[in-house]
N, C-alpha and C positions, 0 to 999 in steps of 0.2 A: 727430179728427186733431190738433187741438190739443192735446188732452192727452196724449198719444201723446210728441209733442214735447218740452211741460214735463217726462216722467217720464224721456226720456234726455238731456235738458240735465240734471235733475238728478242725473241718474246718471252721467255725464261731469263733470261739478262737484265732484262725491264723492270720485269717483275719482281724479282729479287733484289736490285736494287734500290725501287723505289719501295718493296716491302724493308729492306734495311732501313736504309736512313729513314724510315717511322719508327720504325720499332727502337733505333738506338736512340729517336730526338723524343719520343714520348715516354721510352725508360727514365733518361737525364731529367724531362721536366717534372715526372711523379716524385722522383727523390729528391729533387732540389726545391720545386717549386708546387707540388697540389695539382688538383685538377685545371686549374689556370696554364701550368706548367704545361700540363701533357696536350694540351690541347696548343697551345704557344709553341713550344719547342719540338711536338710532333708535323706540326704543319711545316715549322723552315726543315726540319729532318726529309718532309716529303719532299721540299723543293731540293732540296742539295740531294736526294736520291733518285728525282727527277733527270737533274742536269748531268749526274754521273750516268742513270742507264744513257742519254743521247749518244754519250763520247767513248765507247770502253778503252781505246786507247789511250783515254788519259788518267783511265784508274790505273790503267797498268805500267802507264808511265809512274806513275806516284807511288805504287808500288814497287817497281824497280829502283829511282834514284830516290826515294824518300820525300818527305813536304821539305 
């Protein structure tokens, strides 16, 4: 049962993250930059939301002491 648990927290974790950093790199490049933008700045969004769900302990490091 437990692990049941860990495998859809971390699949909610995932997903969330890597649904984040889209959603905030394709917001950024519709205002700054057009559909060139969103499609540009929503893909490195997917990757940097990628490499944050691998590690949660290092959002939550960066959340505790700050960038």
């Amino acid at each position: 049962m437990i692990k049941v648990l860990k495998a859809a927290a971390q699949i909610v974790w995932a997903v969330s993250m890597i649904s984040l950093g889209t959603l905030i790199g394709a917001s950024f490049g519709w205002v700054h930059h057009g559909w060139i933008g969103v499609i540009a700045v929503g893909t490195i969004g997917f990757s940097v939301g990628a490499f944050l769900a691998a590690d949660p302990l290092l959002v939550l490091h960066f959340l505790h002491d700050g960038l």
